[in-house]
C-alpha positions as a Markdown table, in Angstrom:
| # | Residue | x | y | z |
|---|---|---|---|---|
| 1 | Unk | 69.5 | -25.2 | -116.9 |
| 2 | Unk | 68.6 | -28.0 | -114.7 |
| 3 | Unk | 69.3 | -27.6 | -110.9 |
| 4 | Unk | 69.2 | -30.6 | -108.8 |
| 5 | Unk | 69.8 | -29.6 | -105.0 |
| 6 | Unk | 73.0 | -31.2 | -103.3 |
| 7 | Unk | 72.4 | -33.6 | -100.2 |
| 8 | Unk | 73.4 | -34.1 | -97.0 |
| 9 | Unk | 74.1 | -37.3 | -96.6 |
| 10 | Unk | 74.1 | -40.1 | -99.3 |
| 11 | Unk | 75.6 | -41.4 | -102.7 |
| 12 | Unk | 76.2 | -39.9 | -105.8 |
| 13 | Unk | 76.9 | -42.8 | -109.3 |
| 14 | Unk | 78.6 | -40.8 | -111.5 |
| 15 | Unk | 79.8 | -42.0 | -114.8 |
| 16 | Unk | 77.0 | -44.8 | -115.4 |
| 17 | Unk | 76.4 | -45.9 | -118.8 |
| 18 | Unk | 73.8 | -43.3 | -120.7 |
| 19 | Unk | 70.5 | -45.2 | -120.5 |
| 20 | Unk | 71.6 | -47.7 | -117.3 |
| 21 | Unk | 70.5 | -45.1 | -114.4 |
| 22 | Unk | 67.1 | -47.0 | -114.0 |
| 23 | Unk | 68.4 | -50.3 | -113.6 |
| 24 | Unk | 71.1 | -49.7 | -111.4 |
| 25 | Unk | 68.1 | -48.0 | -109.1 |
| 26 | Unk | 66.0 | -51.1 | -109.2 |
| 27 | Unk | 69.5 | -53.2 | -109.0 |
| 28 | Unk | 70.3 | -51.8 | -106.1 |
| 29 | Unk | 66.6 | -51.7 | -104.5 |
| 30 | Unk | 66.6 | -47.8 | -104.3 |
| 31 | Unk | 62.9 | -48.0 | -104.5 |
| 32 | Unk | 62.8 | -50.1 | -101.4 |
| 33 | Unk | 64.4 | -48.1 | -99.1 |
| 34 | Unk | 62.2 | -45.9 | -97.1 |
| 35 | Unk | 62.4 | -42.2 | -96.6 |
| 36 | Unk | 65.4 | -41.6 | -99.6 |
| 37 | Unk | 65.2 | -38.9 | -102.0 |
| 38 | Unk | 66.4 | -39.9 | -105.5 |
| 39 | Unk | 67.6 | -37.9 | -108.3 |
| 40 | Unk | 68.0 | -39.8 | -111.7 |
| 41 | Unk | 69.7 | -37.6 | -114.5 |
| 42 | Unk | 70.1 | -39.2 | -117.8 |
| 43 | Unk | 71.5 | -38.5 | -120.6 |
| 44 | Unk | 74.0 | -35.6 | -119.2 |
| 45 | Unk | 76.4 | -34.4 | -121.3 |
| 46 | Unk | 80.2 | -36.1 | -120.9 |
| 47 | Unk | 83.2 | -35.0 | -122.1 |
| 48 | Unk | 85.3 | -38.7 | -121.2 |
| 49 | Unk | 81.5 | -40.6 | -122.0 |
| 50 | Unk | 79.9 | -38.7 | -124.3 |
| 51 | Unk | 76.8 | -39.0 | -122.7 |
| 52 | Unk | 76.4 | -40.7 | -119.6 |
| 53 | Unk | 73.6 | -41.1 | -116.2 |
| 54 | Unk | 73.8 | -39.9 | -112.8 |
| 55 | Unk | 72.0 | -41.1 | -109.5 |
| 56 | Unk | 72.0 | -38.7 | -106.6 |
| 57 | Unk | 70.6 | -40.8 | -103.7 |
| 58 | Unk | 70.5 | -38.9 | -99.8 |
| 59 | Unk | 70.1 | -41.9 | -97.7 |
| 60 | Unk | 72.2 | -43.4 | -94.8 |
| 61 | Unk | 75.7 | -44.3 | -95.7 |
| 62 | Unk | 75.2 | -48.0 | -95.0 |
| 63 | Unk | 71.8 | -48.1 | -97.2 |
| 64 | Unk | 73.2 | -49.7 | -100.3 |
| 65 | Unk | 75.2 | -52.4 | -101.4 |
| 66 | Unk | 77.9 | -51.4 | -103.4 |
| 67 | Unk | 79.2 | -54.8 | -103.9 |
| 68 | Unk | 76.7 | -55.6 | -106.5 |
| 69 | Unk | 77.4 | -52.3 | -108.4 |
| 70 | Unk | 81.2 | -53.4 | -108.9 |
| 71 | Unk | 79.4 | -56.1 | -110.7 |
| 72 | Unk | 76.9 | -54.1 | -112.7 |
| 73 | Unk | 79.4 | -51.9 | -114.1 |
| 74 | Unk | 82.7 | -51.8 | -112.6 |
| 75 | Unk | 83.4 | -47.9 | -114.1 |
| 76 | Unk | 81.3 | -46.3 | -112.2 |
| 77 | Unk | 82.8 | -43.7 | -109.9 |
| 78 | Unk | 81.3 | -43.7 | -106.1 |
| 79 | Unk | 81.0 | -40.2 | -104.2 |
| 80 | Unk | 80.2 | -41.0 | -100.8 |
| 81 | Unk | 78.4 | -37.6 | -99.2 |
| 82 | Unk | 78.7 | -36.6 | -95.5 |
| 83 | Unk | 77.7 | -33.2 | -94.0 |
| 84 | Unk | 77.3 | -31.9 | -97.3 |
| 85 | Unk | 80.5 | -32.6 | -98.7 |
| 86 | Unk | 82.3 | -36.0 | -100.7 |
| 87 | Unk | 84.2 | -37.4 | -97.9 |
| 88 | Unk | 85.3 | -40.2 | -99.9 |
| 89 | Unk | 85.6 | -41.4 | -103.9 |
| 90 | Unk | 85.1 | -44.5 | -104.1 |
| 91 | Unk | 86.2 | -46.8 | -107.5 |
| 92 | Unk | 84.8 | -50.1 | -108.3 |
| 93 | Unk | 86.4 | -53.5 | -109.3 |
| 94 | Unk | 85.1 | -56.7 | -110.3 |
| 95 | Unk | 83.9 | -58.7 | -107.1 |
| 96 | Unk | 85.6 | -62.0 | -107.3 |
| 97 | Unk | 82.0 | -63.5 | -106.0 |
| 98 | Unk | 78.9 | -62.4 | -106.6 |
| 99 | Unk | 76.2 | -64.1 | -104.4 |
| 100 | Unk | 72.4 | -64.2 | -105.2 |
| 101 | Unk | 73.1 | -61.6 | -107.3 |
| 102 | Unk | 72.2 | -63.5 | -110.7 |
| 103 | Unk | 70.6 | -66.8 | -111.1 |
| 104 | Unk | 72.2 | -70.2 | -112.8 |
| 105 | Unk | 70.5 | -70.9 | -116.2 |
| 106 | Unk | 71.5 | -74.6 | -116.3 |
| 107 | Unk | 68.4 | -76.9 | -115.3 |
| 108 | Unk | 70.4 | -79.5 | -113.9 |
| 109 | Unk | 72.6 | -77.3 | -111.3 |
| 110 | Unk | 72.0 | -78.1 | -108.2 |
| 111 | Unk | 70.7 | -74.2 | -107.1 |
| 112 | Unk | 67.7 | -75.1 | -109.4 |
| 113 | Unk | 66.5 | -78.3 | -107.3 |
| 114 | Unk | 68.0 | -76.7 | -103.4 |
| 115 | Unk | 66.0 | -73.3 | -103.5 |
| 116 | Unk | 67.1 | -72.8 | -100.6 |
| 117 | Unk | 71.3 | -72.8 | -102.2 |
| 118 | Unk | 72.9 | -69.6 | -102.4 |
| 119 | Unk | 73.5 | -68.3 | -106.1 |
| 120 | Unk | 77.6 | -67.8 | -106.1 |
| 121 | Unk | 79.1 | -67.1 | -109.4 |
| 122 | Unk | 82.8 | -66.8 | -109.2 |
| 123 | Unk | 85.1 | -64.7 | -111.4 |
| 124 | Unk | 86.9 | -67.0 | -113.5 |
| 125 | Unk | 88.2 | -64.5 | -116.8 |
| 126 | Unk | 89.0 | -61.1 | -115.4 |
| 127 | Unk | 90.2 | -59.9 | -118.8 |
| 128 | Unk | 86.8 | -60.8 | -120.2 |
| 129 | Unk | 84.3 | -60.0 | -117.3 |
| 130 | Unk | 83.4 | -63.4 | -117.3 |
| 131 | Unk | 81.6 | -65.8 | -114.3 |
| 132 | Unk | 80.9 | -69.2 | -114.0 |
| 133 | Unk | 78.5 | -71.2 | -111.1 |
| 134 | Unk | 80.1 | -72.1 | -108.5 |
| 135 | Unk | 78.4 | -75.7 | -108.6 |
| 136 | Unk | 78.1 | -76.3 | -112.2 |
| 137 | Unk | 80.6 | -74.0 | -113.4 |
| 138 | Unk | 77.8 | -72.5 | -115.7 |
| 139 | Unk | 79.0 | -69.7 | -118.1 |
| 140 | Unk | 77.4 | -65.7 | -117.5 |
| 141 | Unk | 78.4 | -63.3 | -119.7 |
C-alpha cells in the first residue's frame, strides 16, 4: 500500500481528471514555488471517477492561484490544510474572466500587436464552458 504523509499546512486537489495531475502542477507553477513539498498521485482508484489524480501540495495558504484552477477544471474539489487538519473545502466554478491565463489565436487581435495587453477571455456560454477575447471576441473551447 502506498503511504503518502499528511501536511501541515497546504492544499490538497482531489478529484482531478486521471492523467491531468501534471499539468495542473505546471498550470499552477507548483514547480516554481520555493521550499514546497509536492505529492502527485495518479491514477488512484475512484468510486464517483473511476480513476482519478491527486496533488498534495504543503506550502503557504496564499501560494497558489486557485482562480485559474476553476478554469482548468471546474470539478475539482479544494481541501485547504491548516495545523494538520482541512479547515476549509473549497468547490470551484467557472471564473467569469480569466486574465493572462490563455493566449488569443486570432492574428489580427489587438493582444497580438500590444504585448504589453492583458489576455482577458470572458465567459460568454456557461452551459458549454465556452470563452471568447475580450477584444476580438475570439472563440476558446
Amino acid at each position: 500500500m502506498l503511504n503518502i504523509s499528511g501536511i501541515h499546512e497546504g492544499y490538497v486537489l482531489d478529484h482531478i481528471k486521471a492523467g491531468m495531475s501534471l499539468q495542473i502542477y505546471h498550470d499552477l507553477k507548483i514547480d516554481e514555488l520555493d521550499h514546497c513539498t509536492t505529492a502527485i498521485i495518479m491514477n488512484a482508484k475512484s468510486n464517483k471517477m473511476g480513476y482519478k489524480d491527486i496533488i498534495k501540495v504543503e506550502c503557504p495558504i496564499d501560494s497558489l492561484d486557485l482562480d485559474i484552477l476553476g478554469f482548468i477544471d471546474h470539478n475539482i474539489t479544494v481541501n485547504i490544510i491548516k495545523g494538520d487538519a482541512i479547515v476549509e473545502k473549497r468547490s470551484l466554478h467557472l471564473p467569469k474572466e480569466v486574465k493572462n491565463v490563455i493566449k488569443c489565436k486570432n492574428p489580427r487581435c489587438i493582444t497580438s500587436i500590444e504585448q504589453e495587453l492583458d489576455q482577458i477571455f470572458v465567459l460568454t456560454d456557461p452551459e458549454e464552458e465556452v470563452y471568447r477575447c475580450k477584444y476580438c471576441e475570439e472563440k476558446y473551447r
